[in-house]
BALOBA-1460 file (C-alpha; in Angstrom, 3 decimals):
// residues 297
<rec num="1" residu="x" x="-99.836" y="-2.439" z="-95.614"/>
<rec num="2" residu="x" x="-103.172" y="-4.412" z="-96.489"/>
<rec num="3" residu="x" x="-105.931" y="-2.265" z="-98.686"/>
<rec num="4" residu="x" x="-109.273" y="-3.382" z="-98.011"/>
<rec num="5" residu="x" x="-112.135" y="-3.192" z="-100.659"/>
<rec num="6" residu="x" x="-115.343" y="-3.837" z="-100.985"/>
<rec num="7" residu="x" x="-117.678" y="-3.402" z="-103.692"/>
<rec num="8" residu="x" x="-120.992" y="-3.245" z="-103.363"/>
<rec num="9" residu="x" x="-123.724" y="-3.306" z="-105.710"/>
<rec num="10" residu="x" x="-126.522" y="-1.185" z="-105.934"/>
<rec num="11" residu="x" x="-129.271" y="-0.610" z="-108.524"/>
<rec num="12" residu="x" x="-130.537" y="2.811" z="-109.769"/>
<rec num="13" residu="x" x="-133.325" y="3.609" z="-111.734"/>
<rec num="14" residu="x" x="-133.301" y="7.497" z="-113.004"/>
<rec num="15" residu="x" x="-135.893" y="7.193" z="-115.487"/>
<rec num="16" residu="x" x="-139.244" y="5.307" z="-116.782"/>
<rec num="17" residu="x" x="-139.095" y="3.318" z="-119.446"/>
<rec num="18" residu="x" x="-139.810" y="4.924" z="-122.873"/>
<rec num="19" residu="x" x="-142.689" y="4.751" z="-124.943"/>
<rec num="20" residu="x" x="-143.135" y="3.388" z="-128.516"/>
<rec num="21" residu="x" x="-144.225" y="4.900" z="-131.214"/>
<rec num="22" residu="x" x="-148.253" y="5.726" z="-131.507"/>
<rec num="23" residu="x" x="-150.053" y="3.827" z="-134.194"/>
<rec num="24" residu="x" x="-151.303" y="6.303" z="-136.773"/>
<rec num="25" residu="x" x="-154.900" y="6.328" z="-138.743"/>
<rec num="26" residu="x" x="-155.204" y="6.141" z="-142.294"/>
<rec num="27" residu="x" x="-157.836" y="8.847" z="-143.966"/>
<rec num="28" residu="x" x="-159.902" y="5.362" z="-144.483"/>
<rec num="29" residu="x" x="-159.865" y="4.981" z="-141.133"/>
<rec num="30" residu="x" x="-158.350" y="3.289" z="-137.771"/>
<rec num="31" residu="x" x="-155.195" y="1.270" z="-138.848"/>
<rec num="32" residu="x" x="-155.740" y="-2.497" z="-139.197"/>
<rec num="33" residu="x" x="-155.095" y="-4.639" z="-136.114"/>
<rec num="34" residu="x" x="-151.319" y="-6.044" z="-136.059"/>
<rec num="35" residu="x" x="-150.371" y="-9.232" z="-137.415"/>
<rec num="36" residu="x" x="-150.231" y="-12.106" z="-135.319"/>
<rec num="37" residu="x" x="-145.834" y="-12.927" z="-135.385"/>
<rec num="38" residu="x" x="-145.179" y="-9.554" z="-136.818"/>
<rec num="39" residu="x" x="-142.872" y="-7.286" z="-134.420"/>
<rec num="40" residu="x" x="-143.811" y="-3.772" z="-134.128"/>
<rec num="41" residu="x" x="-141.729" y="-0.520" z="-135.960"/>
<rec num="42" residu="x" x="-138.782" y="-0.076" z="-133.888"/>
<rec num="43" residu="x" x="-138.154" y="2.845" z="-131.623"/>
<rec num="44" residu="x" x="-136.530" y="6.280" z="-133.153"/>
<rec num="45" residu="x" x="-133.173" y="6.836" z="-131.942"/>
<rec num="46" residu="x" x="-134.164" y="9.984" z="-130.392"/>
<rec num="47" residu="x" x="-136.601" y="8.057" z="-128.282"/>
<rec num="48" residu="x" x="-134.357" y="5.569" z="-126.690"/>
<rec num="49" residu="x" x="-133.401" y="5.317" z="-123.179"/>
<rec num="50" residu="x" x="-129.899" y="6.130" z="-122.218"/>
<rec num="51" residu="x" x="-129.119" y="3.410" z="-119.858"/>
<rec num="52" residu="x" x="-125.558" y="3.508" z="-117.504"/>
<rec num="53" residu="x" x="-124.189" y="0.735" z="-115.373"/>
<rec num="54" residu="x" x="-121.962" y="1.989" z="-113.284"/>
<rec num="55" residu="x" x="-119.006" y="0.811" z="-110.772"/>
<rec num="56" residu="x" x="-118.770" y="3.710" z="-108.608"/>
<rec num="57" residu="x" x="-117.466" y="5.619" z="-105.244"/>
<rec num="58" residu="x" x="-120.088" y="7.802" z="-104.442"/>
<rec num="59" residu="x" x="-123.487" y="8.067" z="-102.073"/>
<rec num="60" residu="x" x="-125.239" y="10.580" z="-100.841"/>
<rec num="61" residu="x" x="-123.330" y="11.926" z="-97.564"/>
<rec num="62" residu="x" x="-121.719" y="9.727" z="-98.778"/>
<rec num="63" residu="x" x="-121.827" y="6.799" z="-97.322"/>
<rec num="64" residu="x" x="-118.120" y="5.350" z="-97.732"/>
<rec num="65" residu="x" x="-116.953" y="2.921" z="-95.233"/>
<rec num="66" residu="x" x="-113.057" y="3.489" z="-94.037"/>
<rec num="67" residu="x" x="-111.394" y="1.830" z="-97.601"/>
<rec num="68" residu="x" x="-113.520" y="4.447" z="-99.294"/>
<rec num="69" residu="x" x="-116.074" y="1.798" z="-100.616"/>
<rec num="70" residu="x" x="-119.948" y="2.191" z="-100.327"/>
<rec num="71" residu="x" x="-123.008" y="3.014" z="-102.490"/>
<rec num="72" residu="x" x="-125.525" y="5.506" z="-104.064"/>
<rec num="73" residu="x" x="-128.814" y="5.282" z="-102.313"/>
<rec num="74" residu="x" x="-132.300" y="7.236" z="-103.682"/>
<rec num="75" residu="x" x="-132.064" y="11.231" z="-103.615"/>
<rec num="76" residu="x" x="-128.246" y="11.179" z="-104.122"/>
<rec num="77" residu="x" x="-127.796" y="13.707" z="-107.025"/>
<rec num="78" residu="x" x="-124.762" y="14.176" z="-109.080"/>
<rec num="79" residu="x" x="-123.441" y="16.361" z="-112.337"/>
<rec num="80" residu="x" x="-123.508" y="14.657" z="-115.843"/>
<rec num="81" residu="x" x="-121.324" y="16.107" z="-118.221"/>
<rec num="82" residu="x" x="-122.195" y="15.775" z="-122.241"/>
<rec num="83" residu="x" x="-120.403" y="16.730" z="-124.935"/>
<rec num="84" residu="x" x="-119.369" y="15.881" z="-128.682"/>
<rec num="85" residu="x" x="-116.992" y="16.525" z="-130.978"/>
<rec num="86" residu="x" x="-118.341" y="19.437" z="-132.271"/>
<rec num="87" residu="x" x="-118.540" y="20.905" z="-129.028"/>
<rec num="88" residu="x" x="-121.622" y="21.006" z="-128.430"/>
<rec num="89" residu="x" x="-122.420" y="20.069" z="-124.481"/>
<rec num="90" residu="x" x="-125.243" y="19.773" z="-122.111"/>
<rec num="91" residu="x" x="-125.030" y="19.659" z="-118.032"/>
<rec num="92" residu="x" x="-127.417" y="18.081" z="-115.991"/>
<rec num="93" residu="x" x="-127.900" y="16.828" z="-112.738"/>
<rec num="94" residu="x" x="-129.418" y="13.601" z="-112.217"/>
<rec num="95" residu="x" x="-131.490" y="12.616" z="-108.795"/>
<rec num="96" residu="x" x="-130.808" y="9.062" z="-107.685"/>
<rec num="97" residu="x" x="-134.899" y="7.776" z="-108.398"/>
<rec num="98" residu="x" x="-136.608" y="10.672" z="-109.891"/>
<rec num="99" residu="x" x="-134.578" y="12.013" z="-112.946"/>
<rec num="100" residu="x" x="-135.290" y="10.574" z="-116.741"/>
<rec num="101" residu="x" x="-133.394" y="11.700" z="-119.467"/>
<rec num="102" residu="x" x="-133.915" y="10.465" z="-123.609"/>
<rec num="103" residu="x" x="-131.596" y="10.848" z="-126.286"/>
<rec num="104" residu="x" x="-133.762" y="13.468" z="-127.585"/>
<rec num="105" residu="x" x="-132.981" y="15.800" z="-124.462"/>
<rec num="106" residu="x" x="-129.101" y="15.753" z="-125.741"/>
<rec num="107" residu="x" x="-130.195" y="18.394" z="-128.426"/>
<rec num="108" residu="x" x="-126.734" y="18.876" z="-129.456"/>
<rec num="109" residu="x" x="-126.474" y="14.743" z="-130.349"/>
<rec num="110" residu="x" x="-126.657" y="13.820" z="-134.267"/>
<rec num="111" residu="x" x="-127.867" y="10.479" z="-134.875"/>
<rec num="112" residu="x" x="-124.585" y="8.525" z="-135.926"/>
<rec num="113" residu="x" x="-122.418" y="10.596" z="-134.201"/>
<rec num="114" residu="x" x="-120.726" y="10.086" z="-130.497"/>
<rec num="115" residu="x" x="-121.153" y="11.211" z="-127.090"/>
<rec num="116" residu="x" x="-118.749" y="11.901" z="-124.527"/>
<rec num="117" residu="x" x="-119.774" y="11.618" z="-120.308"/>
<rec num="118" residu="x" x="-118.475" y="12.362" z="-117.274"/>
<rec num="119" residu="x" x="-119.889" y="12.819" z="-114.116"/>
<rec num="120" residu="x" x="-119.596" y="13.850" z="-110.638"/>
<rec num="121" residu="x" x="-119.777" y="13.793" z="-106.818"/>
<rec num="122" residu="x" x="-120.884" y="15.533" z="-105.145"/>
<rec num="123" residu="x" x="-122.771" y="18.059" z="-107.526"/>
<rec num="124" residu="x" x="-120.863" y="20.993" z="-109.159"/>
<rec num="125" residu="x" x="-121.397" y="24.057" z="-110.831"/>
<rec num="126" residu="x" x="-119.854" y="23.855" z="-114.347"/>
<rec num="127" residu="x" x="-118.543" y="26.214" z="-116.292"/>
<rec num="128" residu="x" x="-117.073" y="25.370" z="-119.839"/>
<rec num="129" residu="x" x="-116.748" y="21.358" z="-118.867"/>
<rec num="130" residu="x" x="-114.594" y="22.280" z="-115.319"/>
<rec num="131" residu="x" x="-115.619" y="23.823" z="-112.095"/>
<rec num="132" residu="x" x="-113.705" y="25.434" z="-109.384"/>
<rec num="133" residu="x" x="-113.023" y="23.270" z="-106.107"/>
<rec num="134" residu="x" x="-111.231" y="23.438" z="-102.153"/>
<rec num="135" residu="x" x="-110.280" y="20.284" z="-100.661"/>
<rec num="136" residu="x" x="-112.271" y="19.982" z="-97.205"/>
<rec num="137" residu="x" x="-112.010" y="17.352" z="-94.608"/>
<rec num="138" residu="x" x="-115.716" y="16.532" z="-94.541"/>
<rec num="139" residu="x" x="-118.271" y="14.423" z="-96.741"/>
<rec num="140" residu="x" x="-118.307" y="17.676" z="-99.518"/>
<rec num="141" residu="x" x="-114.200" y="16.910" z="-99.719"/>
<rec num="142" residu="x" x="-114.389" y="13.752" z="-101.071"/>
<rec num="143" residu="x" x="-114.607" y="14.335" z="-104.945"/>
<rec num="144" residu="x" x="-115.343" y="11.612" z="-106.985"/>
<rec num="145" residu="x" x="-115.314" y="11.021" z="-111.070"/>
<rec num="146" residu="x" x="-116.355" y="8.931" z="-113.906"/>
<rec num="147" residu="x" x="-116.077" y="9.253" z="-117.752"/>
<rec num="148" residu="x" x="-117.428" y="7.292" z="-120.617"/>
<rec num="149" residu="x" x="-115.793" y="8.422" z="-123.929"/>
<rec num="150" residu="x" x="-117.947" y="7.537" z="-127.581"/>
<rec num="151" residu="x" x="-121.069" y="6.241" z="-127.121"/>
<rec num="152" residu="x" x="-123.294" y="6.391" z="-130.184"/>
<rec num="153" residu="x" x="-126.159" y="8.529" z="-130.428"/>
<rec num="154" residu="x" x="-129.696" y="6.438" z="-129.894"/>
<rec num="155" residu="x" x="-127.711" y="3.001" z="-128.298"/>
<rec num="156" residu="x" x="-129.592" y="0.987" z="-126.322"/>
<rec num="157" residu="x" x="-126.456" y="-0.522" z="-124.732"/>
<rec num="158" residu="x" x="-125.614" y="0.228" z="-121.092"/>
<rec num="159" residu="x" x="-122.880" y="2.952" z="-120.603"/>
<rec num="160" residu="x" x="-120.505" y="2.386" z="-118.545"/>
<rec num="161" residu="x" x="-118.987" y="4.821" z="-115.839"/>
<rec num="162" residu="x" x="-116.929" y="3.892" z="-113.255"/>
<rec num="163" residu="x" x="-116.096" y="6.301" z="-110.441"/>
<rec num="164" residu="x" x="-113.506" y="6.949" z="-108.822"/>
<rec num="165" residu="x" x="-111.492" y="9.103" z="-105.713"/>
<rec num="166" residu="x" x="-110.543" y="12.046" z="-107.655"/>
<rec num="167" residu="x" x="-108.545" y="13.290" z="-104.313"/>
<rec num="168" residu="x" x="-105.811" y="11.504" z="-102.101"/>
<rec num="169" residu="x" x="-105.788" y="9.895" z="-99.067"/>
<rec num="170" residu="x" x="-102.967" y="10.524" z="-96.320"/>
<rec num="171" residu="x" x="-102.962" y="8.488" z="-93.766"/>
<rec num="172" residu="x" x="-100.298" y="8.555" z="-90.421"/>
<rec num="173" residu="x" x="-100.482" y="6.009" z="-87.764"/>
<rec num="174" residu="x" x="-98.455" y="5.762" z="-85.053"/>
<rec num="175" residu="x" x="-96.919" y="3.321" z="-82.226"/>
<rec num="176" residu="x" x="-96.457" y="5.121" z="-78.867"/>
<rec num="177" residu="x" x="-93.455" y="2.730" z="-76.666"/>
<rec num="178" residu="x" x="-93.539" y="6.243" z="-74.828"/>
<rec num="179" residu="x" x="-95.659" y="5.658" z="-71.494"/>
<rec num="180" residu="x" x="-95.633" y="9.543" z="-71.365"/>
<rec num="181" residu="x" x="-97.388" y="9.957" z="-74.094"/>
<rec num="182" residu="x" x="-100.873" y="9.551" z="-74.305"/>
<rec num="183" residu="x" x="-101.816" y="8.389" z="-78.067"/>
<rec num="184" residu="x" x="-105.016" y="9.348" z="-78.185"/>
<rec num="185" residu="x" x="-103.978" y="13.131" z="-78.054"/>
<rec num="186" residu="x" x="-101.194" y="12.774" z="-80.554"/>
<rec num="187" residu="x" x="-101.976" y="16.023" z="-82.602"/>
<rec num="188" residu="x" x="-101.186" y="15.931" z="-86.636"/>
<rec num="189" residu="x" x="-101.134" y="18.807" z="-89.021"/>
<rec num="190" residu="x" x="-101.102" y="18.650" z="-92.438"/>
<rec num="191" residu="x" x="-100.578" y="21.331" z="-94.997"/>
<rec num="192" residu="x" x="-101.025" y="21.046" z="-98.475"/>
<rec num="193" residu="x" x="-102.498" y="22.906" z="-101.541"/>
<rec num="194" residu="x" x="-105.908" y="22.991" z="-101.345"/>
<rec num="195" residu="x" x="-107.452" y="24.739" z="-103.859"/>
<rec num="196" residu="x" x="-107.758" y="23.753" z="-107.698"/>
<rec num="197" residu="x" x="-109.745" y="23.617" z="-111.169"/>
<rec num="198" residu="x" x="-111.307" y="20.583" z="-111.804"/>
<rec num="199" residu="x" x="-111.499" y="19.725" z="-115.775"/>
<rec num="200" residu="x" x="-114.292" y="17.025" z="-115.424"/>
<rec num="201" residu="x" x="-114.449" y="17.502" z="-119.464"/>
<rec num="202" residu="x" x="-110.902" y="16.570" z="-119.454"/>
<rec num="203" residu="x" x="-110.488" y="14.523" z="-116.171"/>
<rec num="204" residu="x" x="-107.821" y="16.471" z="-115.060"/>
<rec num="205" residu="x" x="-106.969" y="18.773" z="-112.142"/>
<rec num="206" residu="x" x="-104.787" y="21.915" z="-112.071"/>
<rec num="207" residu="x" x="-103.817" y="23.253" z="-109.109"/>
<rec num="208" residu="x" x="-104.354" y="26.494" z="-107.446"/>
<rec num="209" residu="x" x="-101.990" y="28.200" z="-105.122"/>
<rec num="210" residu="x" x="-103.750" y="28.625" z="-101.840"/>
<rec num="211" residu="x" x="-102.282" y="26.628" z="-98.768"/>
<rec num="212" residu="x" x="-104.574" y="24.926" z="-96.048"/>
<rec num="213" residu="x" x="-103.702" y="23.775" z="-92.649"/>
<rec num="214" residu="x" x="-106.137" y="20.203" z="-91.568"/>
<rec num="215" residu="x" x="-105.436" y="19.653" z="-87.801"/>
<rec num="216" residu="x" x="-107.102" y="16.062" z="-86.432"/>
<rec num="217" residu="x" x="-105.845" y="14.594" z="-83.192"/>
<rec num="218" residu="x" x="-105.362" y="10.503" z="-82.570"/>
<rec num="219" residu="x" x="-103.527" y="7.537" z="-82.538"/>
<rec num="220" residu="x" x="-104.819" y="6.834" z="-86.377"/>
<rec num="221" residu="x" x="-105.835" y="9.698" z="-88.630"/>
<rec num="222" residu="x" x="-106.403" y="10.425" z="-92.488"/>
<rec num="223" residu="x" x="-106.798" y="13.636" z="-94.443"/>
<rec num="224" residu="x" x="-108.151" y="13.865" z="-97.922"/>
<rec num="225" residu="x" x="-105.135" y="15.867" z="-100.579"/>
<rec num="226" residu="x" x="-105.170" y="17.159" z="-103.689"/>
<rec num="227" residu="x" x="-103.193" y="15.377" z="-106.260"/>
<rec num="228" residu="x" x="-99.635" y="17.026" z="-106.054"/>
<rec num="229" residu="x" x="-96.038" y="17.138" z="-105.275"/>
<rec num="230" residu="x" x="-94.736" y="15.992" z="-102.619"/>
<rec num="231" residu="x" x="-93.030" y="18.474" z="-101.684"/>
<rec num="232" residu="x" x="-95.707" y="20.742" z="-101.551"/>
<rec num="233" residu="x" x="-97.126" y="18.479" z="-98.586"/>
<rec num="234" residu="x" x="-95.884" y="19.020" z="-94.285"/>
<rec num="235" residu="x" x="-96.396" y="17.280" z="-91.595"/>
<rec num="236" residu="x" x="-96.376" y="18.286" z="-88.274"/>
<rec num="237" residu="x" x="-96.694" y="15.953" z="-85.344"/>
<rec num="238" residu="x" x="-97.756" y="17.197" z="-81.469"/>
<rec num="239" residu="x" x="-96.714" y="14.602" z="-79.151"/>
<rec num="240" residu="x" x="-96.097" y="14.408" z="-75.212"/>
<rec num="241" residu="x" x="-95.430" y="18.156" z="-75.520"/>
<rec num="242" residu="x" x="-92.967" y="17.752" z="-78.401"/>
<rec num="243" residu="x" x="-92.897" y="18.893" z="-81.535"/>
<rec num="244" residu="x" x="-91.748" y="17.394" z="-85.249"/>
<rec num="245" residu="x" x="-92.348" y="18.951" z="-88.656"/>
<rec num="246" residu="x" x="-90.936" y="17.857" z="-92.455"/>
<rec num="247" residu="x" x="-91.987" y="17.722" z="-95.624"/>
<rec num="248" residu="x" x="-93.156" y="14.297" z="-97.255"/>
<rec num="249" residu="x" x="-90.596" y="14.726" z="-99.515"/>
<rec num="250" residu="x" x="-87.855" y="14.658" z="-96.988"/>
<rec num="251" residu="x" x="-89.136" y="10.878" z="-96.129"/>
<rec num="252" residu="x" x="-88.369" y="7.506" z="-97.546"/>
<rec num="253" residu="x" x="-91.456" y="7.773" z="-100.086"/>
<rec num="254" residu="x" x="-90.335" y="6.634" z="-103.671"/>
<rec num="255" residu="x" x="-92.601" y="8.554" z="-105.573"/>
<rec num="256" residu="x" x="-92.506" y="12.470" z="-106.269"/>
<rec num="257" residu="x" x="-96.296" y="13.127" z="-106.352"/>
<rec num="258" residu="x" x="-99.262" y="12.118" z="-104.248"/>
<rec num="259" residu="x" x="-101.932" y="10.351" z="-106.945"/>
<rec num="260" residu="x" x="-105.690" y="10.519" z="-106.667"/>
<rec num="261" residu="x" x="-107.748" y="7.826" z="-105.829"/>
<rec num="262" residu="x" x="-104.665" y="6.042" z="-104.173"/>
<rec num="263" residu="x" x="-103.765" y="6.118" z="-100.608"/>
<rec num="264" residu="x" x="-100.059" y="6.677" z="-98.939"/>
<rec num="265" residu="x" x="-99.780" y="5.148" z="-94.995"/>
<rec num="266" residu="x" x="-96.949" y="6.930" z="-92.789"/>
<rec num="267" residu="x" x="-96.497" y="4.999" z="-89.963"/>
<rec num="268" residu="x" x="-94.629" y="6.483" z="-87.226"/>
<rec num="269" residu="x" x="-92.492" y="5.104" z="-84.045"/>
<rec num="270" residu="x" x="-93.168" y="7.368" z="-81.258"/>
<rec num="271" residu="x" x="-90.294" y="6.314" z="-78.237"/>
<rec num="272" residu="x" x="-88.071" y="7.679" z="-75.995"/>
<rec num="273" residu="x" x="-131.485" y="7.922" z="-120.393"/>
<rec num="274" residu="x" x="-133.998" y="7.800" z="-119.826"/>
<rec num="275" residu="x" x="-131.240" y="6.824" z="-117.193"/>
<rec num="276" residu="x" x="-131.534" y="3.722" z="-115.440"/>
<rec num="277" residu="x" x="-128.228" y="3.086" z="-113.583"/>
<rec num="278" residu="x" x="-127.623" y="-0.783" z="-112.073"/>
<rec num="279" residu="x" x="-125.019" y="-2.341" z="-110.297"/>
<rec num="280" residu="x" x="-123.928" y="0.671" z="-108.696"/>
<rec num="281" residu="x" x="-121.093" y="-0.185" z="-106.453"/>
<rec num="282" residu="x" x="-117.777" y="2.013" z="-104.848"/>
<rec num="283" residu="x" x="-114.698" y="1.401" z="-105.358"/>
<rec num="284" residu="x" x="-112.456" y="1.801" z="-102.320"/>
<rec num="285" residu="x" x="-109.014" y="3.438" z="-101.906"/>
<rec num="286" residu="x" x="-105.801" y="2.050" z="-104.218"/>
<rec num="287" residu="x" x="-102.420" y="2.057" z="-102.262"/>
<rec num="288" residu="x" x="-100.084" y="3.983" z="-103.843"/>
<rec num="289" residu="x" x="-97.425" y="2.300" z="-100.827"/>
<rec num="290" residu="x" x="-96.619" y="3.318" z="-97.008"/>
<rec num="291" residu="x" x="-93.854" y="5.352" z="-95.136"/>
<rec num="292" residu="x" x="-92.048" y="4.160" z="-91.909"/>
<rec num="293" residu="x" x="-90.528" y="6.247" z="-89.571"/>
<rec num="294" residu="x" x="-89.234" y="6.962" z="-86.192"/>
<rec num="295" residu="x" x="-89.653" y="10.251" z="-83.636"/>
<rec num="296" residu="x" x="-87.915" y="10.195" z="-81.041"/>
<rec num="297" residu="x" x="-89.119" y="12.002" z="-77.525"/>
């Protein structure tokens, strides 16, 4: 099976850039005009920008083309995560274009200590670094995640967050050599655990215990999973009137678990910191391999 991806690059500003420090008067006076070749105090740590650049797989909608690949565009707004090792934390959301954030806003931060990120998309609610979350079949279904682990308090160095498909995709594509069957109206069903607690703090999912049936009918269809077993995974295939249900892990597929951010293809025989955030791209789906089987009508 061939992957496609495509990266593409975007640039974000989230912030302005940050002032320096005022010049101060004297009791004499005004201060004395700078000398000519001498560079000016540098900024305080607190005062910095915070600056990301970012290789990421979200937009706004978002806009992700079929390999899951696209880009953030102004007005898309996602969840930061910050924390230390003290545990001390912050959440924010950020606004693609109209958000700034400073070091100083981080009140938890010591200068000379670390920060740890992770972010978001779409937008979440957090509570204690995780947030509750159903797997849906539209543009709100499509989780994605970075992280960024020890950046020191006050740098002026880029961080860098890449994001990524926290979810899987299923994919099932079929060959009709049935002239009685129409392809187009080849009905699949797939049920899976959807519901789960996402540990953005920890990047790391635990899964709930609540079952969800997503129905889409055509030749070529995909469904966005959980990561999990796959046994906990059915399929069940409407075609020319006939009917064909089993569990993934009843089929050739070598691995015991579905993994996020990868993709599995089933093909099927049917016959008889301030923030300033640049070079934003998405990264599309990984292939995690493919499935081939036959149903016969």
């Amino acid at each position: 099976m061939n992957t496609r991806r495509i990266i593409l690059g975007t640039v974000l500003l989230l912030a302005v850039t940050a002032t320096g420090c005022d010049k101060k008067e004297s009791p004499a006076g005004p201060a004395a005009p700078e000398t000519p070749g001498v560079p000016e105090s540098p900024t305080a740590p607190a005062d910095r920008q915070i600056t990301f650049t970012t290789e990421i797989a979200a937009t706004r909608a978002p806009q992700l083309d079929e390999d899951g690949s696209g880009s953030f565009t102004a007005g898309d707004t996602f969840t930061l995560y910050a924390c230390d090792d003290a545990q001390g934390a912050a959440t924010l959301d950020y606004t693609v274009g109209s958000t700034a954030l400073y070091w100083r806003d981080l009140t938890f931060a010591a200068e000379g200590g670390k920060v740890h990120f992770a972010a978001c998309y779409p937008k979440q609610s957090l509570s204690e670094g995780g947030f509750d979350f159903t797997a849906t079949q539209d543009a709100a279904g499509d989780l994605l995640w970075a992280s960024a682990a020890g950046v020191g308090v006050g740098t002026e160095q880029p961080v860098a967050l890449t994001f990524r498909h926290a979810l899987h995709r299923l994919a099932v594509k079929y060959t009709v050599e049935d002239t009685s069957v129409d392809a187009s109206r080849i009905e699949t069903r797939c049920t899976a655990i959807a519901t789960a607690r996402v540990e953005l703090s920890e990047g790391r999912i635990r899964l709930g215990d609540t079952e969800k049936t997503f129905t889409a009918t055509n030749q070529e269809v995909s469904f966005l999973v959980l990561p999990q077993p796959t046994e906990n995974v059915t399929l069940e295939i409407h075609a020319g009137g006939m009917t064909r249900t089993w569990k993934l892990s009843q089929t050739d597929f070598p691995y015991p678990e579905l993994e996020g951010g990868k993709q599995v293809t089933v093909n099927l025989t049917v016959q008889e910191g301030k923030i300033t955030l640049s070079g934003l791209t998405i990264e599309g789906w990984g292939d995690q391999g493919s499935i081939d089987d036959e149903i016969i009508l």
